[in-house]
C-alpha positions as CSV (number, residue, x, y, z in Angstrom):
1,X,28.5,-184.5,-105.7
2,X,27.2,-181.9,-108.8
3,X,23.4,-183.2,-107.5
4,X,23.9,-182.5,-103.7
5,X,25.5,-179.3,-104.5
6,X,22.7,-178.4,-106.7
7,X,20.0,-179.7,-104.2
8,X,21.3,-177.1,-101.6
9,X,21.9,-174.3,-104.3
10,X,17.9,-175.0,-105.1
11,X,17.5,-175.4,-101.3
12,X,18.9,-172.4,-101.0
13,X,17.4,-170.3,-103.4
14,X,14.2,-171.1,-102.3
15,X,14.7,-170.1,-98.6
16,X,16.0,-166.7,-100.1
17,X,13.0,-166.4,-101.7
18,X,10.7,-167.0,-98.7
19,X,12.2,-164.8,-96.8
20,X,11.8,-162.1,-99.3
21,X,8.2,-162.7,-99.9
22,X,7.6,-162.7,-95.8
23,X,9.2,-159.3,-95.9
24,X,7.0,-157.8,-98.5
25,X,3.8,-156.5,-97.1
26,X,0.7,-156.6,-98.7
27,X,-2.5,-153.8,-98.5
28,X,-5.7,-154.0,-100.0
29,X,-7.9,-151.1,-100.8
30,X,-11.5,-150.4,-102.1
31,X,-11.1,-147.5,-104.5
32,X,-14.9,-147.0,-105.6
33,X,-15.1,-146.7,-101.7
34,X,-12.4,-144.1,-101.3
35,X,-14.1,-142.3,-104.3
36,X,-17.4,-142.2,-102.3
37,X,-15.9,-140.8,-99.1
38,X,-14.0,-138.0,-101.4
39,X,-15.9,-134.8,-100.9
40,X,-15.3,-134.0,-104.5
41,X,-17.6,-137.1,-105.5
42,X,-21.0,-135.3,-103.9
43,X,-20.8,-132.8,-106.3
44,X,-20.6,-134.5,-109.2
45,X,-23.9,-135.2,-109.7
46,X,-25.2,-132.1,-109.5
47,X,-22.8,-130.8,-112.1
48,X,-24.2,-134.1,-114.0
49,X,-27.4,-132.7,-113.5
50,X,-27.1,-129.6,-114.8
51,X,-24.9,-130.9,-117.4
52,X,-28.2,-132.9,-118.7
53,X,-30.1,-129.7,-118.6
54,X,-27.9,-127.3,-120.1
55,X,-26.6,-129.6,-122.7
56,X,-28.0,-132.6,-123.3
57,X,-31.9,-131.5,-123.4
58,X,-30.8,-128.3,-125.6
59,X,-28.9,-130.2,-128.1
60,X,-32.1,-132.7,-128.2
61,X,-34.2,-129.3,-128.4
62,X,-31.9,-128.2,-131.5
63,X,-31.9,-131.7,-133.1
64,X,-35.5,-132.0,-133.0
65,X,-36.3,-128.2,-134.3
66,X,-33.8,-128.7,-137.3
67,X,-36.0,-132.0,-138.3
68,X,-38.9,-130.3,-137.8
69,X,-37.3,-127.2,-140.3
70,X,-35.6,-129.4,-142.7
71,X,-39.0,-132.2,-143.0
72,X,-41.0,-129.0,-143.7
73,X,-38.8,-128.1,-146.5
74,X,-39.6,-131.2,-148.2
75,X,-42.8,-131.9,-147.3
76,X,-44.5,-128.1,-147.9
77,X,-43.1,-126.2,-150.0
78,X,-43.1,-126.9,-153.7
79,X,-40.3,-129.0,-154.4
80,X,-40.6,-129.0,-157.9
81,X,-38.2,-125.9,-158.3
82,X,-35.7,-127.0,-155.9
83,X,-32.4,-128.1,-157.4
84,X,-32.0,-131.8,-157.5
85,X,-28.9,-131.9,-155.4
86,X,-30.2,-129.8,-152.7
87,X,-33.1,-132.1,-152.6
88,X,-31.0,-135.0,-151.8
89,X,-29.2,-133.0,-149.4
90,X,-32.0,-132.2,-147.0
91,X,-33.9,-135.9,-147.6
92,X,-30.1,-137.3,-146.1
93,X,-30.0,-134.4,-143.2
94,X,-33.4,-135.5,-142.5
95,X,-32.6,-138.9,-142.3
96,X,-29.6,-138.2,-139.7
97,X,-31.9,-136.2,-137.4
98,X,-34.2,-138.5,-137.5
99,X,-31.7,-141.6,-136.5
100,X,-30.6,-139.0,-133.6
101,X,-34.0,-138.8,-131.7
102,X,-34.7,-142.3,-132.2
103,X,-31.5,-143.0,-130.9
104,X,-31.3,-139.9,-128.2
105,X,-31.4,-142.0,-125.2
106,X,-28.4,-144.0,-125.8
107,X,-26.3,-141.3,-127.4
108,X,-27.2,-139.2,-124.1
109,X,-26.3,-141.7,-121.6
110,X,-22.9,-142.2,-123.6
111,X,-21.9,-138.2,-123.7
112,X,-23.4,-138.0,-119.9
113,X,-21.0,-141.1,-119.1
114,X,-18.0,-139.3,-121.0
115,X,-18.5,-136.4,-118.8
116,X,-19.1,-138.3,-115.6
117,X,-15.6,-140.1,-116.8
118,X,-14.1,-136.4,-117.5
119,X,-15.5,-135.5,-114.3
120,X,-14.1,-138.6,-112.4
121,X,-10.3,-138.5,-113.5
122,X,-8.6,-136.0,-111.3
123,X,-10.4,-137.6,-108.5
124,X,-9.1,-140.7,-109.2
125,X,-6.1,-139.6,-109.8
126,X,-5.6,-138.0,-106.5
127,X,-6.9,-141.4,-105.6
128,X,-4.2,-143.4,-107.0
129,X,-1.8,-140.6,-106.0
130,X,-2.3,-140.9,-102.8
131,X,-2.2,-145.5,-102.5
132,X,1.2,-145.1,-104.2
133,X,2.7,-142.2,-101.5
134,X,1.1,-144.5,-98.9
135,X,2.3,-147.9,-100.2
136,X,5.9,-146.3,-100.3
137,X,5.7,-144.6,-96.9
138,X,4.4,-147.9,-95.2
139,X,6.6,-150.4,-96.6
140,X,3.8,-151.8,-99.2
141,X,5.5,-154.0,-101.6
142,X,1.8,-155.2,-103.0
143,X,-1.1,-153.3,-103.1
144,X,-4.5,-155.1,-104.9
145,X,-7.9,-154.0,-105.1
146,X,-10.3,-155.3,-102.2
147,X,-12.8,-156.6,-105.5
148,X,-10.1,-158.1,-107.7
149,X,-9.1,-161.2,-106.0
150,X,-11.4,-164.0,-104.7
151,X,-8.5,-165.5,-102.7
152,X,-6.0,-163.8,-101.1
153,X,-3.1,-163.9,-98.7
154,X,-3.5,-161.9,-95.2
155,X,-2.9,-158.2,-95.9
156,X,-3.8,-154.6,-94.4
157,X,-6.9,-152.4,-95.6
158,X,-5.3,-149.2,-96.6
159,X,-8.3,-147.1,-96.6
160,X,-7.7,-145.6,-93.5
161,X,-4.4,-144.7,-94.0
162,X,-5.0,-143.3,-98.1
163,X,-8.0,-141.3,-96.3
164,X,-5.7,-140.1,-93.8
165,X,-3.3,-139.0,-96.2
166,X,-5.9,-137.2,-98.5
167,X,-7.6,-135.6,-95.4
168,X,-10.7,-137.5,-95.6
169,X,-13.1,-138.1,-92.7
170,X,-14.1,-141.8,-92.6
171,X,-17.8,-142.5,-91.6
172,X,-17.0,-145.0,-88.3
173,X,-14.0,-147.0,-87.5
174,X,-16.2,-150.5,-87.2
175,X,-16.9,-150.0,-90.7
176,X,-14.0,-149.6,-91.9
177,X,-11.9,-151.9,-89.7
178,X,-14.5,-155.1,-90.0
179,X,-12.8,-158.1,-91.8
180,X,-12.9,-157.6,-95.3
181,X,-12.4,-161.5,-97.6
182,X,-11.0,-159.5,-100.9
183,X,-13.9,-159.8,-103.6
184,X,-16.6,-158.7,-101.0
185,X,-18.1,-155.8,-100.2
186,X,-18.7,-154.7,-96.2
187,X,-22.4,-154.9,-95.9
């Protein structure tokens, strides 16, 4: 009797637990493609640009005169009467400048990605913002990214809606409405 009751208990249990899955729904959204359509995003790389310009090649400008200054130092003028320690001083200076522009590319490309990244945040934010004052209006118990998963269950795309909410113009409905398999782009 203590196994039948149990059965139907588990039964039971597992019927609750249907139903409650069947009742939440489930939306999918493309965030790097929300961030493309943001109007924000366009001007980004023109800050990026100038960024680069304004920073990045004067920095390299200064890095490269104060080798050029500091090798000179060493090299011609008469060292002899130069304290020892000072010496030392510039020969180790000279040695970080020079690691610095043989290394400039990659340390640009890392503070122009930091900036980018800086540059990105409240965007994304707004972003995110947005899916989760969506998801709660619409009933969204589950919302997953459109690249995360290989295999999915049915669910919603809720890029219209999220570009809706954040006042966003989408390009054309086909696009955005053509069958999306989550971990595929639209092409």
């Amino acid at each position: 009797m203590k196994k039948i009751t149990a059965i139907i208990v588990l039964a039971t249990g597992l019927l609750v637990s249907n139903t409650t899955q069947a009742q939440n729904k489930m939306g999918y959204i493309s965030v790097d493609n929300m961030l493309s359509l943001m109007p924000e995003t366009g001007k980004i790389d023109s800050l990026l640009e100038k960024y680069q310009q304004d920073s990045i090649n004067t920095e390299f400008a200064s890095v490269f005169q104060m080798y050029t200054f500091k090798d000179s130092l060493l090299n011609k003028t008469d060292t002899t009467k130069m304290p020892l320690s000072y010496k030392n001083e510039l020969k180790k200076d000279l040695a970080n400048y020079a690691y610095q522009i043989n290394n400039w590319q990659s340390i640009s490309q890392q503070a122009v990605q930091a900036k980018q990244n800086a540059l990105l945040e409240p965007i994304y934010k707004k972003i995110y913002d947005a899916i989760s004052a969506v998801a709660k209006e619409k009933g969204y118990a589950y919302v997953y990214s459109q690249e995360a998963l290989l295999v999915a269950p049915p669910a919603d795309n809720l890029l219209p809606l999220v570009a809706e909410k954040l006042k966003v113009k989408l390009p054309t409905a086909a696009t955005i409405n053509k069958p999306v398999t989550p971990g595929k782009t639209n092409q």
